[in-house]
ZADO-71881 format. One record per residue: residue number from 1; residue in three letters; x, y, z of N, C-alpha, C in turn. Coordinates in steps of 0.05 Angstrom, whole numbers. Layout:
<rs>
num_residuo_n_X_n_Y_n_Z_ca_X_ca_Y_ca_Z_c_X_c_Y_c_Z
NUM_Ala_X_Y_Z_X_Y_Z_X_Y_Z
...
</rs>
This chain:
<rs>
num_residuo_n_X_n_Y_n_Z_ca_X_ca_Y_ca_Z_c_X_c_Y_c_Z
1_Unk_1235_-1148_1242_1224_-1131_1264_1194_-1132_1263
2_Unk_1180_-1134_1286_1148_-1135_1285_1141_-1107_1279
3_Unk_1115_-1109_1258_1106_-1087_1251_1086_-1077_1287
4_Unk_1088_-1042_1286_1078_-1029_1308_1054_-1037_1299
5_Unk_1043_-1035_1321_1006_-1043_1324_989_-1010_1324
6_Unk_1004_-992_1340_991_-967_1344_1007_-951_1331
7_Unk_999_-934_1323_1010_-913_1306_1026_-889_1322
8_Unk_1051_-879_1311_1060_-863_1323_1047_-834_1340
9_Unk_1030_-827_1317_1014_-799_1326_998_-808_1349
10_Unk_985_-828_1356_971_-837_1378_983_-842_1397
11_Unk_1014_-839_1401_1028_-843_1425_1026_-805_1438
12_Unk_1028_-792_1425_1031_-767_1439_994_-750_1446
13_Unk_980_-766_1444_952_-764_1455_950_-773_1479
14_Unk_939_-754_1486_925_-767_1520_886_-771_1526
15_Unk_878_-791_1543_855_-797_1546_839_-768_1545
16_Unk_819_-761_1542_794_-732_1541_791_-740_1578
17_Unk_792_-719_1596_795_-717_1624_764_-704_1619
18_Unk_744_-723_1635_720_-706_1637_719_-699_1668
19_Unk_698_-681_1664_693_-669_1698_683_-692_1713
20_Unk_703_-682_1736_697_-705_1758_669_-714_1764
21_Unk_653_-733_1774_635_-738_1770_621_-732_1809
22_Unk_598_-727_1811_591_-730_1830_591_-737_1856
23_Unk_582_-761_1831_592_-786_1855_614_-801_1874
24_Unk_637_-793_1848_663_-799_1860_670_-785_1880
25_Unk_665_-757_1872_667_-729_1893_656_-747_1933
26_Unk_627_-747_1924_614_-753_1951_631_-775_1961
27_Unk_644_-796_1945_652_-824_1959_673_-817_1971
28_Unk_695_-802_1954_721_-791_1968_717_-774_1991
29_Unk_705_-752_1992_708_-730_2011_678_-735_2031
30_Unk_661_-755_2023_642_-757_2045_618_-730_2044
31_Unk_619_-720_2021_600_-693_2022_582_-698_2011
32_Unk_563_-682_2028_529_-675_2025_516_-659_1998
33_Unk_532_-631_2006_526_-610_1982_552_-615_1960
34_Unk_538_-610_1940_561_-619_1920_546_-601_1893
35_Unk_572_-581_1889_557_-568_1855_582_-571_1837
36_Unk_571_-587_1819_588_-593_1798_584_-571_1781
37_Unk_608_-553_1774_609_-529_1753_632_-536_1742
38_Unk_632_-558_1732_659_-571_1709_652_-575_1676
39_Unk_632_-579_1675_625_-593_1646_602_-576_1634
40_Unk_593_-555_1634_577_-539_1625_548_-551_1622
41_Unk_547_-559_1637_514_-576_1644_495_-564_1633
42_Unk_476_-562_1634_440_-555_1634_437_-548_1669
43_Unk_445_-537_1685_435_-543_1717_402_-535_1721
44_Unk_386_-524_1698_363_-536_1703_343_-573_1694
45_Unk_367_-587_1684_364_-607_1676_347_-604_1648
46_Unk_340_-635_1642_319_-637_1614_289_-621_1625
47_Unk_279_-616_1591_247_-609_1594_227_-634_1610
48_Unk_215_-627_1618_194_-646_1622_179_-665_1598
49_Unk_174_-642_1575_172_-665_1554_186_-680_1545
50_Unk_223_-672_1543_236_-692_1533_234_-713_1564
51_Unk_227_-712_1590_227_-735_1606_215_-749_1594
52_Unk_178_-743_1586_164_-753_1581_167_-763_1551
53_Unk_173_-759_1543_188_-775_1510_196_-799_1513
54_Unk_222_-798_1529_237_-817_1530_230_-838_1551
55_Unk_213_-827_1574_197_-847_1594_173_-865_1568
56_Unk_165_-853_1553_149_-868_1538_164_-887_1521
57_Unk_189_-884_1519_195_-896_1495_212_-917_1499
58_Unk_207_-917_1537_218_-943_1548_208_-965_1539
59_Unk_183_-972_1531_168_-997_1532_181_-1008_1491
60_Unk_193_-995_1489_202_-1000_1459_228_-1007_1454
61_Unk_245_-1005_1477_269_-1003_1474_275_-1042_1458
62_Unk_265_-1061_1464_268_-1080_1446_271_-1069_1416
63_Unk_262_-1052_1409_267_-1048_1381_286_-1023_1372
64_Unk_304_-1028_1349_320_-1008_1336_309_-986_1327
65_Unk_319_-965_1335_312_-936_1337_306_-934_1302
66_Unk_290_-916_1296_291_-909_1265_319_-904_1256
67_Unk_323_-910_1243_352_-909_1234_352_-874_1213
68_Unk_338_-869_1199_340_-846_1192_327_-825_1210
69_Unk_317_-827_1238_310_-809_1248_285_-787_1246
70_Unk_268_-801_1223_249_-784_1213_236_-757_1233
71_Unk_231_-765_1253_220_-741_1274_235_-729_1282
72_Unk_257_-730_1286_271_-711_1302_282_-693_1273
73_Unk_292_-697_1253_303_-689_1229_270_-680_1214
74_Unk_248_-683_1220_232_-659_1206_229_-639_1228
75_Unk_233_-648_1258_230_-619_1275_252_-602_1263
76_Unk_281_-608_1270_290_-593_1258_296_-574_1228
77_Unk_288_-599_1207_279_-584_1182_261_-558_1188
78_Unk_238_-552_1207_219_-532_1202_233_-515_1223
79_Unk_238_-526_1241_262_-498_1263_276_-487_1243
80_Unk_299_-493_1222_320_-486_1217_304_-483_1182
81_Unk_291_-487_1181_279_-477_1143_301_-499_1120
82_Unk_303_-518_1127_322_-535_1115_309_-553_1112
83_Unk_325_-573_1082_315_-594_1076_330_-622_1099
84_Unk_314_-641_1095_317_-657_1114_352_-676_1101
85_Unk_352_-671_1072_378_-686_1065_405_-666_1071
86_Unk_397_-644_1085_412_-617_1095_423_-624_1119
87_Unk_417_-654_1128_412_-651_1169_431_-682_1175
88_Unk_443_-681_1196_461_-714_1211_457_-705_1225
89_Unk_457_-729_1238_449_-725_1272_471_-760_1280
90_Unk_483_-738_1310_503_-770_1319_494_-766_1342
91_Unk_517_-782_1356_513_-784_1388_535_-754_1400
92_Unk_513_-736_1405_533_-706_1405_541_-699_1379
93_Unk_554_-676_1383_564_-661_1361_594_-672_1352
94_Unk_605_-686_1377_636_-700_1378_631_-722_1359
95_Unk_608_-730_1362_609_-756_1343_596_-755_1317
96_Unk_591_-729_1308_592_-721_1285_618_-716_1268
97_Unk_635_-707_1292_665_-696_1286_674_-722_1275
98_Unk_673_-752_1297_684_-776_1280_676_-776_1261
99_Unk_642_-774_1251_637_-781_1217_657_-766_1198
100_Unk_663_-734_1209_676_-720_1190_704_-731_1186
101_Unk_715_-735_1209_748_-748_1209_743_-768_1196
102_Unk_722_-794_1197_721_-816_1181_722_-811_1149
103_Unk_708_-795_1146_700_-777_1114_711_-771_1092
104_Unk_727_-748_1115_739_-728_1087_770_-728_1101
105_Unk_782_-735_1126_813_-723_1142_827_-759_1130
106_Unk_845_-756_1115_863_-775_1111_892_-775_1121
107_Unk_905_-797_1129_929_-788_1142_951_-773_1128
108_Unk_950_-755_1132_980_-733_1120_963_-707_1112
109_Unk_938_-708_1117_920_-685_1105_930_-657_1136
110_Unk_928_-639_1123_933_-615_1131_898_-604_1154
111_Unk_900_-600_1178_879_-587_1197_899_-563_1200
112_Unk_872_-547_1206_879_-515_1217_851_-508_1234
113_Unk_864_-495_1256_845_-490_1281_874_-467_1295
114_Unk_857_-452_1317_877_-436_1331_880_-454_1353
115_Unk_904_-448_1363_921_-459_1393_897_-460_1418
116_Unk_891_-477_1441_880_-480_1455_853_-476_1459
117_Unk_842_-491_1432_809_-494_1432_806_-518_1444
118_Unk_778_-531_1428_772_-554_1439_781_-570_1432
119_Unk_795_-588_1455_812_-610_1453_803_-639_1438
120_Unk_763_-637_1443_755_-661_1429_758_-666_1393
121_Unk_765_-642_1391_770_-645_1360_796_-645_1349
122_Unk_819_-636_1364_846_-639_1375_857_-671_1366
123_Unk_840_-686_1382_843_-713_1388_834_-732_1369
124_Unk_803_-724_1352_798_-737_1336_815_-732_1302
125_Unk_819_-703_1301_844_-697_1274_869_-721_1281
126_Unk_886_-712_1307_903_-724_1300_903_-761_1301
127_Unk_886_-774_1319_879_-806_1308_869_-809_1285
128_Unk_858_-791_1260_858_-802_1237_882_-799_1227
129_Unk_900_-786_1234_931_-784_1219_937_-760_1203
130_Unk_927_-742_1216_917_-716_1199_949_-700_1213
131_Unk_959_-678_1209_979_-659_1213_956_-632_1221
132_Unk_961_-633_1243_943_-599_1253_972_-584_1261
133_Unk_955_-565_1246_970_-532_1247_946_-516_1265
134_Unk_965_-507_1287_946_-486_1303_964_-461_1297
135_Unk_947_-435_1300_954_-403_1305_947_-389_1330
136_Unk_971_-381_1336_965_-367_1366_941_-349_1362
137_Unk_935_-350_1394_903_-338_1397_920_-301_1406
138_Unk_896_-285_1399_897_-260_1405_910_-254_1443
139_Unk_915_-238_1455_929_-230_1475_900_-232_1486
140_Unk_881_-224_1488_852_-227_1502_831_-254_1499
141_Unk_853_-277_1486_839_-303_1486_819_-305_1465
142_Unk_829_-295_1447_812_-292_1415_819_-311_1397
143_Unk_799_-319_1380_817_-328_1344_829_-308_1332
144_Unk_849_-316_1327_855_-293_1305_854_-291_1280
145_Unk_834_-283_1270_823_-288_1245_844_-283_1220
146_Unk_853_-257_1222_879_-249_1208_905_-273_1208
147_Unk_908_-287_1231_929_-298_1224_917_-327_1205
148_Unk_897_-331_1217_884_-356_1214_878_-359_1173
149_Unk_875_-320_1168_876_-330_1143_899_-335_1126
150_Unk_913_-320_1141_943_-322_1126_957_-346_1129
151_Unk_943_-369_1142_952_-397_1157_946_-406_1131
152_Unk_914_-409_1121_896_-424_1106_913_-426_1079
153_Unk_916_-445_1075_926_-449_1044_909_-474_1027
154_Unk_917_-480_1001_909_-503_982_909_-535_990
155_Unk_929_-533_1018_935_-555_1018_915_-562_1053
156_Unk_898_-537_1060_887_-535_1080_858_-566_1079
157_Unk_862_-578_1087_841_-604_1086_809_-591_1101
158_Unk_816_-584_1126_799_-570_1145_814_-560_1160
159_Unk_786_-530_1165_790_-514_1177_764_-511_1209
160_Unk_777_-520_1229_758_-524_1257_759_-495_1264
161_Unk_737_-484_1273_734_-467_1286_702_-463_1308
162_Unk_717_-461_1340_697_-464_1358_677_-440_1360
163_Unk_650_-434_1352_645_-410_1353_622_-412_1366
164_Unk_611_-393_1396_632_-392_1419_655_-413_1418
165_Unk_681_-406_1428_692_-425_1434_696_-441_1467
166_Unk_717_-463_1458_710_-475_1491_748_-481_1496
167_Unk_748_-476_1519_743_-470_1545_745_-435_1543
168_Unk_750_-422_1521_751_-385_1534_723_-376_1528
169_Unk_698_-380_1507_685_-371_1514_680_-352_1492
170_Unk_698_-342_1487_697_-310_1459_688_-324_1448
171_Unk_686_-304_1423_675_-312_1397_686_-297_1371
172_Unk_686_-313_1348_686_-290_1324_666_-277_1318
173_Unk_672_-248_1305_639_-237_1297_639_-238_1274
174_Unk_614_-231_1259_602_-229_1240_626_-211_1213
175_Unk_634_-197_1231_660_-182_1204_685_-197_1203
176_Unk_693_-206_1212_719_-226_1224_715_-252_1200
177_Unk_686_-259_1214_674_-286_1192_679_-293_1164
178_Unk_670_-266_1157_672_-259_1125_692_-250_1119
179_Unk_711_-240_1134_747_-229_1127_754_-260_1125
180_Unk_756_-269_1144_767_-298_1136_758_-315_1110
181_Unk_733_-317_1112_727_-328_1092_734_-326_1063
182_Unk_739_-304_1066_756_-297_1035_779_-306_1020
183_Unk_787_-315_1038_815_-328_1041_819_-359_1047
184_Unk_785_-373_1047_789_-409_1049_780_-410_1021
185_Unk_806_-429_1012_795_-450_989_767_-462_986
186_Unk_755_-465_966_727_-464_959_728_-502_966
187_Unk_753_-515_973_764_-559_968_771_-548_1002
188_Unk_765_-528_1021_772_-534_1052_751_-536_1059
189_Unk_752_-560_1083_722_-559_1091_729_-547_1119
190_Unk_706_-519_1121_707_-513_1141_683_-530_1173
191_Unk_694_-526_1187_677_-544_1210_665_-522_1227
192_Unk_647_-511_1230_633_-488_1249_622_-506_1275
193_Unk_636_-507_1294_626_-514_1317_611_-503_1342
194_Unk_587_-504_1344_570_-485_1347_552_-498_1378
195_Unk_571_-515_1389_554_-530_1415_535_-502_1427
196_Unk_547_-472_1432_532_-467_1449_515_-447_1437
197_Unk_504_-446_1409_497_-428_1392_471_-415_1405
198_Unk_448_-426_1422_435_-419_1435_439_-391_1448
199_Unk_453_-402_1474_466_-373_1497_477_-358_1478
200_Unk_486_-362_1449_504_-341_1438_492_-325_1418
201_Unk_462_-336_1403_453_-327_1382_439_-294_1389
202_Unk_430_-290_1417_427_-251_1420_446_-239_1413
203_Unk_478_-247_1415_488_-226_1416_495_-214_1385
204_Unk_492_-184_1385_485_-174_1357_499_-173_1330
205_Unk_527_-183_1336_550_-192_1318_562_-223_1328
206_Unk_540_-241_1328_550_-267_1327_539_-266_1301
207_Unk_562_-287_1286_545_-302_1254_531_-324_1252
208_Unk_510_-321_1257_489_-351_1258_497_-365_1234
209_Unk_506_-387_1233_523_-401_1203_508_-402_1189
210_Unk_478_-405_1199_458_-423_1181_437_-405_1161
211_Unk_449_-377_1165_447_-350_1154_464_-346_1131
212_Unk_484_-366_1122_502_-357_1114_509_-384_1093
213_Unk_510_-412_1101_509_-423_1073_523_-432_1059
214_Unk_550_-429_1063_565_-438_1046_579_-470_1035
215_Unk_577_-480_1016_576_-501_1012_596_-514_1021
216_Unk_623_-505_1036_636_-525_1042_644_-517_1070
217_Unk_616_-507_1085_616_-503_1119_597_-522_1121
218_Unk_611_-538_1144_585_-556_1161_581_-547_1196
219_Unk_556_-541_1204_548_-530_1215_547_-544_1244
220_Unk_566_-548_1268_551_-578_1286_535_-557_1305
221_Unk_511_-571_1318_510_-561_1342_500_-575_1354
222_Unk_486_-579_1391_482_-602_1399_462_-598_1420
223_Unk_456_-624_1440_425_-619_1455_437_-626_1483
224_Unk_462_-624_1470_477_-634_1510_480_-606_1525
225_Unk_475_-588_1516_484_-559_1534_454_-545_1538
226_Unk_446_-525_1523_423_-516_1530_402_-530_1532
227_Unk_399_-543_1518_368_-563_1526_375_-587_1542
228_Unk_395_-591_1563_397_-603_1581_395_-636_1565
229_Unk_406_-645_1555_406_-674_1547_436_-695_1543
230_Unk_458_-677_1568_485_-684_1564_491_-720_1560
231_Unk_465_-732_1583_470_-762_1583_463_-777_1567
232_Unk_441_-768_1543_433_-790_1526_448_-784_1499
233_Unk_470_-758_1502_482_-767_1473_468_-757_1443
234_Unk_461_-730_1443_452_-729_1410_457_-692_1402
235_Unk_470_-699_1372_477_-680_1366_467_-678_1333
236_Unk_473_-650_1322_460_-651_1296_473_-632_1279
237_Unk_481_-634_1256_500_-619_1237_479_-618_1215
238_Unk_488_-588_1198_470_-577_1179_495_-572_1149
239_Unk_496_-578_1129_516_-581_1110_501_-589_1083
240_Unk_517_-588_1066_506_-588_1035_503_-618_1032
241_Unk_470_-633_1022_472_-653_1018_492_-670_1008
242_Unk_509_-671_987_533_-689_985_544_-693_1000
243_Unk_559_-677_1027_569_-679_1049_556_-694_1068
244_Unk_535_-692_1072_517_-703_1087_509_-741_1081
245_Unk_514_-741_1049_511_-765_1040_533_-777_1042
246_Unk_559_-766_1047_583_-777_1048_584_-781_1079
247_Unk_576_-770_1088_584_-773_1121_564_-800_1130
248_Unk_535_-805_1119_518_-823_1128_525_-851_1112
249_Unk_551_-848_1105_568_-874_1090_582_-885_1110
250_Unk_590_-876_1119_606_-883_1149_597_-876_1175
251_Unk_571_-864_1176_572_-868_1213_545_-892_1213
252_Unk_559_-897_1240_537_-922_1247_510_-919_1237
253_Unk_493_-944_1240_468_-940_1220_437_-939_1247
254_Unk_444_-930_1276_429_-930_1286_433_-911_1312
255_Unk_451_-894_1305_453_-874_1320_444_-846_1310
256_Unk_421_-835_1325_427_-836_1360_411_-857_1369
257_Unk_408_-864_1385_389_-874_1396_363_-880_1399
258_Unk_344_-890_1405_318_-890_1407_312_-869_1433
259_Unk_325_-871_1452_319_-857_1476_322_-819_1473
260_Unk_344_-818_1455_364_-796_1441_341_-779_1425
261_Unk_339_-802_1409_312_-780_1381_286_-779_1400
262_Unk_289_-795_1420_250_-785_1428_256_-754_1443
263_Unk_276_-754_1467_285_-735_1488_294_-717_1463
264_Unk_302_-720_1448_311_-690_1431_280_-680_1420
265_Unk_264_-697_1405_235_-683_1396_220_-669_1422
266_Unk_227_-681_1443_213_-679_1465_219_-644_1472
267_Unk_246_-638_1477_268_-617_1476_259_-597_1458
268_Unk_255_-601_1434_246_-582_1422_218_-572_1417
269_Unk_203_-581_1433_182_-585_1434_168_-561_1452
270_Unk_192_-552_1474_195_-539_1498_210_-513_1502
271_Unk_193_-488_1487_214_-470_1480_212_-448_1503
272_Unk_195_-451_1526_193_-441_1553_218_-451_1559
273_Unk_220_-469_1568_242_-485_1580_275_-476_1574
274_Unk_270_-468_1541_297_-460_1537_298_-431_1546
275_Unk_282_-422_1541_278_-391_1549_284_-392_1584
276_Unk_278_-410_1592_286_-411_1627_318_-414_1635
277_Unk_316_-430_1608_354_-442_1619_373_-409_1604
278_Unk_367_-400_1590_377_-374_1574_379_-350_1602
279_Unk_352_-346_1617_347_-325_1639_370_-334_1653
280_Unk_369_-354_1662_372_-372_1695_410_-362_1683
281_Unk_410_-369_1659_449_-360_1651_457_-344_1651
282_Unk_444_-321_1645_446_-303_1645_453_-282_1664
283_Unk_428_-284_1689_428_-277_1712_464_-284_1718
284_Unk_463_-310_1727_485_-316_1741_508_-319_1731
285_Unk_505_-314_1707_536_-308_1689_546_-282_1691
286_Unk_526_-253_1699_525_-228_1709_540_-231_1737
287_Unk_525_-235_1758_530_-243_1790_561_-257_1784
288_Unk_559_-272_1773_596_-296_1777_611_-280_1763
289_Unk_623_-263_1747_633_-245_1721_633_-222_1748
290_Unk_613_-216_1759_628_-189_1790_643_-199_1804
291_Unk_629_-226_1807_646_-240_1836_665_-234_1835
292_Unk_680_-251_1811_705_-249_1806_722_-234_1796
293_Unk_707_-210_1786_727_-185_1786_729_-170_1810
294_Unk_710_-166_1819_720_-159_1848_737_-170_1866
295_Unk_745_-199_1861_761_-218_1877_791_-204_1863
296_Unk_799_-196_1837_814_-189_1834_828_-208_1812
297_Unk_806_-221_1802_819_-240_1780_802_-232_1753
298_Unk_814_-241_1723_813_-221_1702_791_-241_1679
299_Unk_766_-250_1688_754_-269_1673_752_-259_1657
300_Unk_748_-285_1628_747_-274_1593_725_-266_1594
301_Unk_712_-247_1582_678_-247_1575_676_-262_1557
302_Unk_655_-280_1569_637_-302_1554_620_-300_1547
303_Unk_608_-312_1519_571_-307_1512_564_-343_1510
304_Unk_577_-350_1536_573_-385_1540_560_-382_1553
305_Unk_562_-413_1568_539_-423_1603_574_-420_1615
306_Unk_594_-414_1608_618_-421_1621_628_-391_1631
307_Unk_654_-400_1649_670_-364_1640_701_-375_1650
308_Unk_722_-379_1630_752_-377_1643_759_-359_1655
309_Unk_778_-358_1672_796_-335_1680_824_-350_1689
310_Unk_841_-329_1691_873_-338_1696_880_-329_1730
311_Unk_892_-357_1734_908_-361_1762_932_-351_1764
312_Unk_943_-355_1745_975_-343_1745_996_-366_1743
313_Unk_986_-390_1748_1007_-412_1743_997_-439_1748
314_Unk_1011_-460_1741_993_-491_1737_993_-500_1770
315_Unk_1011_-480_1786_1006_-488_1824_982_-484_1831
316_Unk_972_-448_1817_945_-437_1837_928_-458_1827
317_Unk_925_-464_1796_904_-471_1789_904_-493_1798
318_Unk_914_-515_1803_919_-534_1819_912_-535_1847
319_Unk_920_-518_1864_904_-511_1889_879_-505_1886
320_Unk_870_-484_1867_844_-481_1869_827_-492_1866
321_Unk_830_-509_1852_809_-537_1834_808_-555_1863
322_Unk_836_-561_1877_842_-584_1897_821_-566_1919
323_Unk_828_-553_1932_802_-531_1953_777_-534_1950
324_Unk_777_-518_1923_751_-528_1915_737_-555_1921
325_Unk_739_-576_1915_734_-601_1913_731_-606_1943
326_Unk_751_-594_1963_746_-599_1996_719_-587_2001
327_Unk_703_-575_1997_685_-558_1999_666_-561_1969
328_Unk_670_-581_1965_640_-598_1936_636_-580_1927
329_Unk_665_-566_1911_651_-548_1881_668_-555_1869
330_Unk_658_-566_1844_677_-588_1823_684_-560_1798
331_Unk_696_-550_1792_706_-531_1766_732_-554_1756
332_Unk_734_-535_1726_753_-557_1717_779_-537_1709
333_Unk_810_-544_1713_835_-536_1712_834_-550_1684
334_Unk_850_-527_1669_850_-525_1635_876_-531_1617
335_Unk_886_-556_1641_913_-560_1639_917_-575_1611
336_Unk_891_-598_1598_888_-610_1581_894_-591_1555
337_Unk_878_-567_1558_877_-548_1535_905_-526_1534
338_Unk_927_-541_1553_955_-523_1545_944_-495_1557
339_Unk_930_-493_1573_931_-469_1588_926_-472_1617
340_Unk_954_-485_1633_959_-494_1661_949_-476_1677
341_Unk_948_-455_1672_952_-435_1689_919_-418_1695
342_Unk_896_-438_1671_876_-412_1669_861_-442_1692
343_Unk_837_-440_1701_813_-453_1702_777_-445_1690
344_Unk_763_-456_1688_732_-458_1671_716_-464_1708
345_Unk_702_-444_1703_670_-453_1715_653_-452_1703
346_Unk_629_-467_1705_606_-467_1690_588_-458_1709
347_Unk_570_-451_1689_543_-427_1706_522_-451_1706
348_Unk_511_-445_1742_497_-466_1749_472_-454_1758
349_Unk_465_-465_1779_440_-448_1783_445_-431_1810
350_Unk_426_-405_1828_435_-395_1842_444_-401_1872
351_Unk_433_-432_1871_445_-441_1901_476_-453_1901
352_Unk_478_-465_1868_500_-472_1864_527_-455_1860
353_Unk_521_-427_1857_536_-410_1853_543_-386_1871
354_Unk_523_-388_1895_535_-384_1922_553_-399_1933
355_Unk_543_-423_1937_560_-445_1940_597_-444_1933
356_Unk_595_-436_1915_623_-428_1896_639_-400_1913
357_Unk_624_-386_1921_627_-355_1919_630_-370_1953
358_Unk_623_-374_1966_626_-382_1991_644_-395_1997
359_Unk_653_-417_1979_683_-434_1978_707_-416_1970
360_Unk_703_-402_1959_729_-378_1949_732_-367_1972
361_Unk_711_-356_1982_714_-331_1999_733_-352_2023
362_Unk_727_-375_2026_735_-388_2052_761_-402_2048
363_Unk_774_-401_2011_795_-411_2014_819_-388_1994
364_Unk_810_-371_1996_816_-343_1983_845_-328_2005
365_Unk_840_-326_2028_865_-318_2043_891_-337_2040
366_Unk_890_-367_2037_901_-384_2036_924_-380_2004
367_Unk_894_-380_1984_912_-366_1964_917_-350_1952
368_Unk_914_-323_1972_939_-309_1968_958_-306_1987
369_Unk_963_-313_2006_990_-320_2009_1005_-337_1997
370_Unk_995_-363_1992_1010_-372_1962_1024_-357_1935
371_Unk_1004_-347_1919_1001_-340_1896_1003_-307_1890
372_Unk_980_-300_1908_969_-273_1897_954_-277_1876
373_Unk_946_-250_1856_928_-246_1837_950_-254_1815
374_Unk_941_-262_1788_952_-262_1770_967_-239_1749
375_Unk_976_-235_1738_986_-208_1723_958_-200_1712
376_Unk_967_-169_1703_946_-165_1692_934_-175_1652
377_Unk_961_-188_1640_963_-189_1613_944_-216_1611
378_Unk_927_-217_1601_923_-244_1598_933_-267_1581
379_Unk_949_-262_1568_963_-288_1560_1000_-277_1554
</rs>
């Protein structure tokens, strides 16, 4: 019998569905205005300095990026009060996740994460051959920390947790953090995924990880969301040097990029800018969070750029995403993340989010005679 070429667990994976793109949008439907609120963008785009970074660093591109990254890894050494053998940096925070799957996740090793987080790490546990154990989320779209500790055992390899998480948005707090923690093996490596730590660090019971230290948490977070740098790819994790030395064993020897480390120094360089993209979310994460309770639908409260709420079934949400799209407002249906029934918008800017609020209102009679509102339970 011929030996299989692909491995069984890789048959029950499916491709990562990103937000429709633009352009495809305009070619299909022929449209002018078009606001993409699928992918949790930057909608004020990059800083000007990271333009100017990486416009300079055109004339160089013949040559291989520093391979250790020296500038971008001492900015962040003095942002974050860390030593520089403390710091990786990939292409995003996802492709830090491969170093870690490459690393430490062997096939038959035990993952633990709760039910319907982020799917990109979903995908990378199970192609290393890992066994994930998820725990149902709270009735209000929570982790549940309590169950999650009573999940955690000896044989726990890693433990993922999205904090904010993605696609709902909640978060664990600061007492939750430390209840759990009591209860991971000192040999689990916990993964703190922290893409949107920015929009989330005011609020007064988030646990900033990097406050906290512990030798077998690694910290990701990334420059594709708040500092607007989704296209060039760079992300950066904070962890106990051995970890760090183990992970720079296996990831490529020249990533990120040259374009990546200039636009990230550039980015941090620019702390108006973030402070603009923080207002600008804020504002309109307030305004979109009425909208839609007044429409009569039950959004999660988010401390993201995002906000879910529930349709009531994989039809509405299906219609609504399809409507939408007639009228160039791209949101994304959360069917990937086993919750058919909810959809994600992302907070854009305020023309783009009229825009939205104007497409509802115009395809809103339609469904409800379909549908109606959803129950009031949320899960």
């Amino acid at each position: 019998m011929q030996k299989k070429l692909i491995p069984d667990y890789l048959d029950k994976l499916q491709v990562y569905q990103a937000g429709k793109p633009i352009e495809e949008l305009a070619r299909e439907k022929g449209l002018t205005e078009i606001s993409k609120l699928a992918s949790n963008e930057n909608p004020l785009g990059p800083s000007p300095f990271a333009i100017r970074e990486m416009t300079n660093a055109l004339w160089d591109v013949h040559r291989y990026p520093d391979m250790h990254a020296t500038a971008l890894k001492e900015k962040l050494a003095n942002l974050y009060k860390v030593e520089k053998e403390n710091i990786v940096l990939g292409n995003g925070s996802e492709g830090i996740m491969g170093y870690i799957a490459r690393a430490f996740i062997q096939a038959g090793d035990e993952v633990l994460t709760a039910e319907k987080t982020f799917i990109g790490f979903h995908i990378l546990a199970t192609a290393a051959g890992a066994k994930v154990r998820t725990v149902p989320r709270t009735k209000d779209m929570r982790y549940d920390t309590k169950a999650l500790a009573e999940a955690v055992n000896e044989n726990t390899k890693v433990l993922y947790i999205a904090n904010p998480d993605n696609p709902t948005g909640t978060y664990i707090t600061e007492q939750e953090f430390d209840y759990l923690m009591q209860y991971v093996p000192k040999h689990t490596i916990v993964i703190l995924d922290e893409a949107y730590f920015e929009f989330a660090q005011s609020t007064w019971d988030y646990p900033d990880s990097m406050k906290y230290r512990y030798d077998n948490v690694i910290t990701l977070r990334t420059f594709s969301k708040a500092y607007g740098l989704s296209g060039i790819r760079v992300g950066y994790g904070f962890a106990h040097k051995d970890f760090i030395q183990a992970l720079h064993k296996v990831k490529l020897p020249f990533e990120p990029s040259l374009i990546a480390q200039k636009g990230a120094v550039g980015a941090l360089s620019d702390y108006p800018h973030l402070e603009r993209t923080i207002r600008n979310n804020t504002k309109r994460y307030y305004e979109t969070l009425k909208f839609l309770d007044q429409k009569g639908f039950r959004p999660v409260r988010s401390i993201t750029n995002f906000i879910a709420f529930k349709t009531g079934s994989a039809e509405a949400s299906d219609f609504l995403f399809q409507k939408l799209l007639d009228h160039g407002v791209i949101i994304r249906p959360l069917k990937a993340n086993k919750m058919p029934d909810w959809v994600r918008i992302s907070i854009g800017l305020k023309e783009e989010m009229k825009h939205f609020f104007h497409a509802m209102e115009e395809l809103l009679p339609e469904y409800d005679k379909k549908f109606g509102r959803p129950d009031t339970e949320m899960a």
